[in-house]
Gaussian input, Z-matrix of N, CA and C with variables (Angstrom, degrees):
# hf/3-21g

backbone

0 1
 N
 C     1     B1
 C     2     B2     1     A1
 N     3     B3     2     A2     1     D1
 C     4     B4     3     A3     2     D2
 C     5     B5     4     A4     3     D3
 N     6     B6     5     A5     4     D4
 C     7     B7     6     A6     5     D5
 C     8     B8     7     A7     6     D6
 N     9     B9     8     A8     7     D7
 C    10    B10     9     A9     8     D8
 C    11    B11    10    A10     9     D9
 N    12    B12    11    A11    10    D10
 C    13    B13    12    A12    11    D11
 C    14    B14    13    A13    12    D12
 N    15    B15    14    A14    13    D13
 C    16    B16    15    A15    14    D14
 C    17    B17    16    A16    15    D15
 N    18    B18    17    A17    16    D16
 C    19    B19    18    A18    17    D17
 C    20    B20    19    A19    18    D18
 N    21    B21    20    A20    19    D19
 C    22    B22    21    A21    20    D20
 C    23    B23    22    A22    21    D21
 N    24    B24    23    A23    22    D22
 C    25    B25    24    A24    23    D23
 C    26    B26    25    A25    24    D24
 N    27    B27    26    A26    25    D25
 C    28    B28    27    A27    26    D26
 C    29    B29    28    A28    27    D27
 N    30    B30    29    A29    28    D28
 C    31    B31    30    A30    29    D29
 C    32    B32    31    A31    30    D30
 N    33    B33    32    A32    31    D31
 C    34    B34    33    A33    32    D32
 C    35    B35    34    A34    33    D33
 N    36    B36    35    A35    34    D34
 C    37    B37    36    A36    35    D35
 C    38    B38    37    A37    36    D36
 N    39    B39    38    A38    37    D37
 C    40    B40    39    A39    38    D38
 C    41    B41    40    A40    39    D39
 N    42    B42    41    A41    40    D40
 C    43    B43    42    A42    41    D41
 C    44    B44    43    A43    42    D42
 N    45    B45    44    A44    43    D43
 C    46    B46    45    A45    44    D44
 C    47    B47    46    A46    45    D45
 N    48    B48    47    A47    46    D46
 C    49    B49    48    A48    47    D47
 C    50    B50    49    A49    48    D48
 N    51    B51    50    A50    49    D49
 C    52    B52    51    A51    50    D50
 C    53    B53    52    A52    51    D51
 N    54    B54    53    A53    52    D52
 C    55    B55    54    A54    53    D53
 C    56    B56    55    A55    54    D54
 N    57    B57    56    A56    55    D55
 C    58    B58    57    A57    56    D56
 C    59    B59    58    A58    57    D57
 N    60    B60    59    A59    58    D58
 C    61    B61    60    A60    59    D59
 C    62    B62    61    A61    60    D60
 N    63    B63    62    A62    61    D61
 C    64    B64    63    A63    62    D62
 C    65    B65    64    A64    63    D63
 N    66    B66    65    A65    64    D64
 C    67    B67    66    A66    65    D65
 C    68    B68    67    A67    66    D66
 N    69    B69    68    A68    67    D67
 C    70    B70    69    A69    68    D68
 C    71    B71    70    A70    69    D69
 N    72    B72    71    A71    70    D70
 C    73    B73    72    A72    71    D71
 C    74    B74    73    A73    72    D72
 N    75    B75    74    A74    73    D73
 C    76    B76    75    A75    74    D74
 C    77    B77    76    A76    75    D75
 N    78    B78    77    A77    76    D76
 C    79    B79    78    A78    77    D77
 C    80    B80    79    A79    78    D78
 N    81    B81    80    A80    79    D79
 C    82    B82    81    A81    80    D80
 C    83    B83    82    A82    81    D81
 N    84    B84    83    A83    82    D82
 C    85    B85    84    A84    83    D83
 C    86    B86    85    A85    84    D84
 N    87    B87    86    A86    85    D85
 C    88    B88    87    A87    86    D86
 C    89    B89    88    A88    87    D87
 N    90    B90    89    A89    88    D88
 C    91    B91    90    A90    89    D89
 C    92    B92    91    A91    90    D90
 N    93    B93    92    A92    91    D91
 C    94    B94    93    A93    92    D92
 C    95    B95    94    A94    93    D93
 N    96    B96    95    A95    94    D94
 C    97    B97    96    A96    95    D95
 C    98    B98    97    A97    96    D96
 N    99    B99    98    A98    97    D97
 C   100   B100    99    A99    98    D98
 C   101   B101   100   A100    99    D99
 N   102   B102   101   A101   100   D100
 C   103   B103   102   A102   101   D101
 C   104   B104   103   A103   102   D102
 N   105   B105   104   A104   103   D103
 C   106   B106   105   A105   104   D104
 C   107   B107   106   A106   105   D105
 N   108   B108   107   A107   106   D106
 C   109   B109   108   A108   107   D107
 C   110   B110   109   A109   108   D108
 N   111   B111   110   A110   109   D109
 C   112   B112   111   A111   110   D110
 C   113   B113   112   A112   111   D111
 N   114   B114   113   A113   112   D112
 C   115   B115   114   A114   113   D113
 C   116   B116   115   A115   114   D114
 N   117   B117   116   A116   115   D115
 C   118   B118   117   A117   116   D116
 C   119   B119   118   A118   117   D117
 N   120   B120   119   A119   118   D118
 C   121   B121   120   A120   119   D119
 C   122   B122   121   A121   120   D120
 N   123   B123   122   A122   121   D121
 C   124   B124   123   A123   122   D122
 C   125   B125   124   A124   123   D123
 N   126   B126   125   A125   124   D124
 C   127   B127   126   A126   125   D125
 C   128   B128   127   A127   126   D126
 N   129   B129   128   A128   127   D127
 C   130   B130   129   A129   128   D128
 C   131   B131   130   A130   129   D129
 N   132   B132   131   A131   130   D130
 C   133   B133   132   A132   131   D131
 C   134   B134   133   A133   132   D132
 N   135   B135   134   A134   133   D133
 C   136   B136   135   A135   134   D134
 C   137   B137   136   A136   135   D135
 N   138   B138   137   A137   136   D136
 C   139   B139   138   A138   137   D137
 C   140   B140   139   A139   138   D138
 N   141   B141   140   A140   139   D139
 C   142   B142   141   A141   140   D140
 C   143   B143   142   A142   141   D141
 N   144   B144   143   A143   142   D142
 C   145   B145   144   A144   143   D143
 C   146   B146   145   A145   144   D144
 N   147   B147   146   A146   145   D145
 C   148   B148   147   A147   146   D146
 C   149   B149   148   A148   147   D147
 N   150   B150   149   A149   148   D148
 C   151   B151   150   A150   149   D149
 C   152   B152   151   A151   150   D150
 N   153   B153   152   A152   151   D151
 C   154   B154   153   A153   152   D152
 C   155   B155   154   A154   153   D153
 N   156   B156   155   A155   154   D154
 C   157   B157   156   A156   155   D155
 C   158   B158   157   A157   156   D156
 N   159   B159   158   A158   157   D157
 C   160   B160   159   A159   158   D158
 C   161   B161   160   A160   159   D159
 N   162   B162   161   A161   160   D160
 C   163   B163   162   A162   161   D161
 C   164   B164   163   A163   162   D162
 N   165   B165   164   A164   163   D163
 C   166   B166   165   A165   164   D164
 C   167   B167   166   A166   165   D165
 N   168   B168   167   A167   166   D166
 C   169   B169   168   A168   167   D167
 C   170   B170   169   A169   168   D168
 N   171   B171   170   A170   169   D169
 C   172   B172   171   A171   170   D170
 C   173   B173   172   A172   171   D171

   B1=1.4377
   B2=1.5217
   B3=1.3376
   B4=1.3848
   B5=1.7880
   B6=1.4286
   B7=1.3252
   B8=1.3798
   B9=1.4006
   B10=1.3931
   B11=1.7081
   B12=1.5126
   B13=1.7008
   B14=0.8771
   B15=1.6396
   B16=1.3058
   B17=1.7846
   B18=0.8373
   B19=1.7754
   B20=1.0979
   B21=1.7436
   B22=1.6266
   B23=1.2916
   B24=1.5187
   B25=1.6762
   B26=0.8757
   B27=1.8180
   B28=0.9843
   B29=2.0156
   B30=1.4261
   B31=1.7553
   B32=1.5441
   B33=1.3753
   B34=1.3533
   B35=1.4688
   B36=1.3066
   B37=1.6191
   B38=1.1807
   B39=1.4431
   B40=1.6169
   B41=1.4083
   B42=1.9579
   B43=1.7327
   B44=1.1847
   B45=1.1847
   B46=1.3931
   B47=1.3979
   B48=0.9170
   B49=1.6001
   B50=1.7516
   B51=1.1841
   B52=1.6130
   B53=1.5909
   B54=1.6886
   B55=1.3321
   B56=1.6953
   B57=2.0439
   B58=1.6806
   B59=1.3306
   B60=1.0546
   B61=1.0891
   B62=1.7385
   B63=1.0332
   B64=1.5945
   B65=1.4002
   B66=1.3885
   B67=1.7712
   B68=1.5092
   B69=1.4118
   B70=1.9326
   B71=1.5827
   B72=1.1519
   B73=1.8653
   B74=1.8397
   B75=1.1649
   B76=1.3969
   B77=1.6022
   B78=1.8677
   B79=1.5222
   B80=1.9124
   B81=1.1986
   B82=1.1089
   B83=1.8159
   B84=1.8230
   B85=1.5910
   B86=1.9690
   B87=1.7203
   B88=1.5391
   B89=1.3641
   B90=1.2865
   B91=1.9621
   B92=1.4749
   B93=1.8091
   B94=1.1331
   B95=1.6811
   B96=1.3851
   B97=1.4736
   B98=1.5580
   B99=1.3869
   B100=1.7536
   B101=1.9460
   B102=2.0463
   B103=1.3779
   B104=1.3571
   B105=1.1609
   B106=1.4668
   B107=0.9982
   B108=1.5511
   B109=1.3866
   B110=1.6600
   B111=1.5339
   B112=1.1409
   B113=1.9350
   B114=1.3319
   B115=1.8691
   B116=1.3000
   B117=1.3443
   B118=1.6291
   B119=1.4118
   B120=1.1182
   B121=1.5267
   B122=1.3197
   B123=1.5547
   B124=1.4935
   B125=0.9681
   B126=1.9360
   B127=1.5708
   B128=1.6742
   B129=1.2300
   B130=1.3841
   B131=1.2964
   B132=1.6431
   B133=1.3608
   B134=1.7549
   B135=1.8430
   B136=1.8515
   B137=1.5402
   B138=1.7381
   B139=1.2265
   B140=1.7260
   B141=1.4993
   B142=1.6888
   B143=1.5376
   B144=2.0414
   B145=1.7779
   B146=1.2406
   B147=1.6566
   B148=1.4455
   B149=1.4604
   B150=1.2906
   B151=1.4445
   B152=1.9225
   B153=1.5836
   B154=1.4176
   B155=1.4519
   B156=1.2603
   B157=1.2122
   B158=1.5210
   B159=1.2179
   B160=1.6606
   B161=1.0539
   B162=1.4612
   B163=1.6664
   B164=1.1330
   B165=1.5502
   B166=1.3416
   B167=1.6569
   B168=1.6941
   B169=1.6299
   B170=1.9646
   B171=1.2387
   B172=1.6164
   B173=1.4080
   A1=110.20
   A2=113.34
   A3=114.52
   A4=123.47
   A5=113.20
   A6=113.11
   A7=123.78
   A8=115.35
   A9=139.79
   A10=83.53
   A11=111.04
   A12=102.12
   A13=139.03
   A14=113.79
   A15=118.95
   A16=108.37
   A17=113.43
   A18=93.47
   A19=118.07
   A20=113.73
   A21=135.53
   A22=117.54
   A23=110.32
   A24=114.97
   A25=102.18
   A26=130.08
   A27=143.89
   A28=115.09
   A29=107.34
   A30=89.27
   A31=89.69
   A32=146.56
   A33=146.83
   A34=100.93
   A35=130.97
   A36=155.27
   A37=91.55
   A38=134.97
   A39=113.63
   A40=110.77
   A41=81.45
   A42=99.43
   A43=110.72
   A44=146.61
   A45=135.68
   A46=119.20
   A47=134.27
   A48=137.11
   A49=87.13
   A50=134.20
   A51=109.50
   A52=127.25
   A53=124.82
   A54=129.15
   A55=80.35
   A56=121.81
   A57=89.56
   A58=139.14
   A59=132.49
   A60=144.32
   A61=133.47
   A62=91.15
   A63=130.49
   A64=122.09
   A65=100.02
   A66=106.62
   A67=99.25
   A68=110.84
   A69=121.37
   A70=81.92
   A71=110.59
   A72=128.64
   A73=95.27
   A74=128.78
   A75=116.80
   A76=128.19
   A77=86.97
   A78=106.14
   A79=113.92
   A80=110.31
   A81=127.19
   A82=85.63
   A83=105.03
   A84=85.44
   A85=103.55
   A86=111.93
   A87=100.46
   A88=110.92
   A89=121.27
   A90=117.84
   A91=81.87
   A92=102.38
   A93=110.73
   A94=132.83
   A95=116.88
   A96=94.47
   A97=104.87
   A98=115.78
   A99=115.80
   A100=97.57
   A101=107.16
   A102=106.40
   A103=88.17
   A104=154.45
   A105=157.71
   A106=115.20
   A107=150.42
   A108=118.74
   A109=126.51
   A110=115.20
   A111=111.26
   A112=112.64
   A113=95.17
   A114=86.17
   A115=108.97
   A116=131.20
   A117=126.09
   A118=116.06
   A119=113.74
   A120=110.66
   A121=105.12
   A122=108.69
   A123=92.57
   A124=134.66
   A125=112.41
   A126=132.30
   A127=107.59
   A128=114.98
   A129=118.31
   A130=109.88
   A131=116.27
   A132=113.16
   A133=132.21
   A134=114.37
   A135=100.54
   A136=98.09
   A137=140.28
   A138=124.80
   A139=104.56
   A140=108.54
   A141=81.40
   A142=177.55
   A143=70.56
   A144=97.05
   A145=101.18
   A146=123.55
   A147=107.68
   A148=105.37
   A149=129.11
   A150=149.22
   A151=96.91
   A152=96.40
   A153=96.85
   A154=108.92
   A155=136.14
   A156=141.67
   A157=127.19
   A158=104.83
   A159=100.08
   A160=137.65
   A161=104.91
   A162=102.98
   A163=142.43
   A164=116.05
   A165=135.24
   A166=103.47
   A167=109.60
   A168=88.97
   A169=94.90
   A170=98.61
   A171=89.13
   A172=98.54
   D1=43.99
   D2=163.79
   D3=-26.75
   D4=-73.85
   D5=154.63
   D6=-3.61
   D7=-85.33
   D8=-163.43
   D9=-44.85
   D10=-88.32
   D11=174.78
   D12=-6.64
   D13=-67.35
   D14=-176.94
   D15=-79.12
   D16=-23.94
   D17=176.03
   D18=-134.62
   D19=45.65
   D20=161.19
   D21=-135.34
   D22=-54.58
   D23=-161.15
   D24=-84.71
   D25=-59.18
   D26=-174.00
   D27=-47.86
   D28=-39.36
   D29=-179.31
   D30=-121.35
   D31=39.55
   D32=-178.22
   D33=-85.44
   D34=-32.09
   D35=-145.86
   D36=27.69
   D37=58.02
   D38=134.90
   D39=-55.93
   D40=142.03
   D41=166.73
   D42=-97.03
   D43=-19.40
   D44=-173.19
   D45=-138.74
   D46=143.66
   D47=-172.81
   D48=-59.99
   D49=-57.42
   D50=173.78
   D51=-35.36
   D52=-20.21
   D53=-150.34
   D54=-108.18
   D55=-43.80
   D56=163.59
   D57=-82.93
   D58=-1.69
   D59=155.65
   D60=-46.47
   D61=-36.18
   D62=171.13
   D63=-62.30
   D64=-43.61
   D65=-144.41
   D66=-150.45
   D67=9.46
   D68=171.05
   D69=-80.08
   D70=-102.23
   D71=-168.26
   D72=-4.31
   D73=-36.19
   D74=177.88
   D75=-67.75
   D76=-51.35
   D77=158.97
   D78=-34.18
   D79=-68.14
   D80=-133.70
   D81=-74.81
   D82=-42.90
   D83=-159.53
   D84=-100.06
   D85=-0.78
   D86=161.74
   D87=-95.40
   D88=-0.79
   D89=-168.45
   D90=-107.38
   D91=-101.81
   D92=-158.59
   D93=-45.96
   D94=-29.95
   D95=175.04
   D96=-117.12
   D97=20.19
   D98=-174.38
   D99=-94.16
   D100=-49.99
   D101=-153.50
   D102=-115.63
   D103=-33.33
   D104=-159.41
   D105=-49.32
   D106=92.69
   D107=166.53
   D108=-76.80
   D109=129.07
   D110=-175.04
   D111=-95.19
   D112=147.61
   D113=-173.77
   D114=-92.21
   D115=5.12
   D116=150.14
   D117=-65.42
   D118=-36.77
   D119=-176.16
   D120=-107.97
   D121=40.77
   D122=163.36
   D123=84.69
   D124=17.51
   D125=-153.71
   D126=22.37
   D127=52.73
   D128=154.87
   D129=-118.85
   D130=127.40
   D131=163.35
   D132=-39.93
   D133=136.30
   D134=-164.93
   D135=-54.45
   D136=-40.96
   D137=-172.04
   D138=-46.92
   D139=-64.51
   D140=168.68
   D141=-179.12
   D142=109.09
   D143=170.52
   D144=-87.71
   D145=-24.74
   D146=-170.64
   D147=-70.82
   D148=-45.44
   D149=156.57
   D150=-7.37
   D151=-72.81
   D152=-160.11
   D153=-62.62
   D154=-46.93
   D155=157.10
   D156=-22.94
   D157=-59.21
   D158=151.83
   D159=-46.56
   D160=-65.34
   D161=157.15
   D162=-29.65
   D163=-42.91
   D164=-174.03
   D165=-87.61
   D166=-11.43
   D167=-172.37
   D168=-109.35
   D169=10.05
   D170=174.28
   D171=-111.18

């Protein structure tokens, strides 16, 4: 999870492994799978490919 590092941990200035623990789970579900585009899925963010998938299975 290079990513996550470089544009969370790395300038977040947590001080303590309690402060990521805390405040990753936010990262992860307004950055990484809300705005991110990933190029496995098609530079579409996973919110949505999961989106399209549903769609396609109803």
């Amino acid at each position: 999870m290079k990513t996550l590092k470089v544009e969370d941990i790395y300038i977040g200035g947590y001080d303590t492994f309690a402060d990521v623990a805390a405040r990753l789970p936010r990262f992860i579900e307004k950055v990484y799978n809300a705005k991110r585009l990933h190029s496995v899925l098609d530079y579409r963010s996973p919110n949505e490919f999961e989106d399209q998938l549903v769609q396609q299975a109803a």
